[in-house]
C-alpha positions, 0 to 999 in steps of 0.5 A: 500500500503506497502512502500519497500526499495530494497538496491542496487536498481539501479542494475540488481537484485536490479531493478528487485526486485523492478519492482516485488514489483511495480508490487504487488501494493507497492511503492517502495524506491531504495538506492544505491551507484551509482549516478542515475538509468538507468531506472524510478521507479513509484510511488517510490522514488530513492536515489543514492549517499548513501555509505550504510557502513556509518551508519549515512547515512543508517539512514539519507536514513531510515528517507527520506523513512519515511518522503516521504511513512510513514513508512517501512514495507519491507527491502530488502538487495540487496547491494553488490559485487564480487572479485575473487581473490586467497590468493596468489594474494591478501590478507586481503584488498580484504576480508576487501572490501568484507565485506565492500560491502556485509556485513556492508551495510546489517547491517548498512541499517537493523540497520537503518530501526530495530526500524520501522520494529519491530514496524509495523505489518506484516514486513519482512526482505530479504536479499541476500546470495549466495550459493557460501558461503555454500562451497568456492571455490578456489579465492573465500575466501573473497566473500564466508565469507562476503556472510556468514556473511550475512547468520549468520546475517539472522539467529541471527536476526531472533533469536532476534525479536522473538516476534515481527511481523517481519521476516528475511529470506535470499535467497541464489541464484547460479549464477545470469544471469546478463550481467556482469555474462555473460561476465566474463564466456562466454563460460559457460553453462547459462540454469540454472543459475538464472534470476533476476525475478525469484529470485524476486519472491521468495523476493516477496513471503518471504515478503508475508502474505503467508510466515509469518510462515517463519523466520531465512531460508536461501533459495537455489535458484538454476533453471533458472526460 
């Protein structure tokens, strides 16, 4: 039985991915900033209240998660946010909070859990991109370069553990259909926007034996599902 943490886990997507986890026979960890859950995570552990831009308390979560499962041998980085907001409107505060959310907490968590990952056989590291940084559009500046940062985190990583047994790949999903997505956008055309089981799967597959061949990939995720 593998030990997962999903960041961000208390979330739309983040409870989602760790249901596809649970479902696989995994027990699962969900850290997130927000105090408690909505809803039970069996056989897993839940810690809220953890600022994820705070590099000690990353480590202080990595280390509850060792002395509850025994180890890690799956992180998945679903921590984030979203802004939308034009230069003229706003400035470097909305970029520096952007970066805070969906960036450092990345690095912070991976920093954190690196030195067991890259020490246990068959680990993965997933994080979570967005198609939205591949090209930006207009009020979308901070969001896309943080979402890049990620992408660029993916693909160093991946450079750096070559060697070990530890792959780090990235999903780039389009529009998420989450109740906050349809609420900011209701009259848009949802058929095709991605449903957070079906981006939980293809998370699932990336941390599979039957994707050990697989590390540095940034993965358009794109159908409804």
């Amino acid at each position: 039985m593998r030990s997962i943490i999903v960041t961000g886990g208390f979330g739309i997507l983040g409870s989602a991915v760790a249901d596809a986890f649970r479902a696989a026979g995994d027990r699962v960890t969900r850290i997130d900033f927000s105090a408690s859950p909505a809803d039970e995570n069996p056989g897993g552990i839940d810690l809220g209240g953890v600022d994820l831009t705070d590099a000690a308390a990353a480590a202080r979560a990595a280390e509850q998660v060792m002395a509850a499962h025994g180890g890690i041998d799956v992180l998945v980085n679903v921590a984030g946010g979203f802004a939308w907001q034009t230069l003229a409107d706003g400035g470097p505060d909305i970029w520096a909070r952007m970066f805070a959310m969906n960036a450092t907490t990345c690095v912070s968590m991976t920093k954190a859990a690196l030195p067991i990952l890259t020490a246990t056989s068959g680990a993965a590291i997933v994080n979570v991109g967005a198609g939205a940084a591949l090209v930006a559009a207009a009020g979308m500046g901070g969001y896309a370069a943080s979402k890049a940062a990620v992408h660029k985190l993916t693909e160093s990583l991946a450079a750096e553990l070559v060697g070990t047994d530890c792959t780090v790949n990235a999903v780039l999903p389009s529009i998420i259909d989450t109740p906050a997505n349809r609420a900011d956008m209701p009259d848009a055309d949802t058929s095709q926007w991605v449903k957070p089981a079906s981006l939980s799967q293809v998370i699932v597959f990336l941390a599979s034996p039957a994707a050990r061949a697989i590390s540095g990939a940034l993965i358009p995720v794109t159908r409804g599902g």
